[in-house]
C-alpha positions as CSV (number, residue, x, y, z in Angstrom):
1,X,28.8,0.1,39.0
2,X,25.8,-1.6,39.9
3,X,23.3,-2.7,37.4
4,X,20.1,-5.2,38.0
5,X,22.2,-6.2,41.3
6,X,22.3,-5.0,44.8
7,X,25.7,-5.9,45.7
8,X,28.6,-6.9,44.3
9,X,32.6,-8.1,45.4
10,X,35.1,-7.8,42.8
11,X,38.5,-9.4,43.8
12,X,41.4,-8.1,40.4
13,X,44.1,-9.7,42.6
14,X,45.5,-10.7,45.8
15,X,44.5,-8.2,48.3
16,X,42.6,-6.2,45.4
17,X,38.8,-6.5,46.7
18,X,36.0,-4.1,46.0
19,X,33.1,-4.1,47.9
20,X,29.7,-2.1,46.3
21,X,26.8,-1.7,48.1
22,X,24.2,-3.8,50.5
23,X,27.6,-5.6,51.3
24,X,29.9,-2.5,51.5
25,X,28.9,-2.7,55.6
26,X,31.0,-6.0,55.7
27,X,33.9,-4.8,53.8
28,X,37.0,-5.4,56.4
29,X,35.2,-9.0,57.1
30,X,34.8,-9.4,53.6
31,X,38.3,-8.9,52.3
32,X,40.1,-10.9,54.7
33,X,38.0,-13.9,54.4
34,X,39.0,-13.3,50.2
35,X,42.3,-12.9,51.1
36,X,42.5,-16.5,53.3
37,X,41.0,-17.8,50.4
38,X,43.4,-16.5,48.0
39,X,41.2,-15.6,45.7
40,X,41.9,-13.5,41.9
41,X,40.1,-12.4,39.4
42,X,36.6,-13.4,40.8
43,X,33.0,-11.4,40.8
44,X,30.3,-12.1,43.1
45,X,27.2,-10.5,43.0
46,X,23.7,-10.1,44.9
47,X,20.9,-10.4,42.0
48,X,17.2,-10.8,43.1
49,X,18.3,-12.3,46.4
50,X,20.7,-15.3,44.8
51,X,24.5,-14.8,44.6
52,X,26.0,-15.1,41.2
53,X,29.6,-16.1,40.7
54,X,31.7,-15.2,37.7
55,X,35.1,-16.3,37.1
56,X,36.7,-19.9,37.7
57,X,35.8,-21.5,41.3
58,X,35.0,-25.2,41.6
59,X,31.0,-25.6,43.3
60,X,33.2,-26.3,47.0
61,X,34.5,-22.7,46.8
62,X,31.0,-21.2,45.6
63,X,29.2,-23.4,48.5
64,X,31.9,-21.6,50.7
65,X,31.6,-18.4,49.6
66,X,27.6,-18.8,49.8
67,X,27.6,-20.0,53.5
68,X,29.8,-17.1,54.6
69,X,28.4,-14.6,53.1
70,X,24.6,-15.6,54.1
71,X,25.8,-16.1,57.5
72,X,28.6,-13.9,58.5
73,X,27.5,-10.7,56.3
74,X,23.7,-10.9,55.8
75,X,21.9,-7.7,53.8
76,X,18.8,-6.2,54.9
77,X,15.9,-6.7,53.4
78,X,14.6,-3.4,52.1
């Protein structure tokens, strides 16, 4: 559920992605970049216009993260 955000990625475990959302569009794109990554447990969301990360990645990861989804999966304005 979505609350004060307009997007949001939740990744349980390997190959468990959920995408809610502005992002939702992206979903395939989305889940395989995760996957490469080899993400767990992780939470990204959309808040105001700035993503917000939860869970344990190091600020290379987050910067990572960041640049792709700005660039490969950008949300509407709207």
């Amino acid at each position: 559920m979505l609350l004060l955000s307009t997007a949001k990625i939740t990744v349980r475990g390997k190959g468990e992605v959920r995408v809610e959302g502005r992002w939702a569009t992206h979903r395939i794109r989305i889940a395989r970049f995760l996957d490469d990554l080899g993400l767990e447990r992780v939470a990204i969301r959309l808040r105001f216009g700035r993503i917000v990360f939860s869970g344990d990645l190091d600020a290379g990861t987050q910067q990572r993260l960041r640049n792709f989804l700005v660039n490969e999966c950008p949300v509407k304005r709207g």
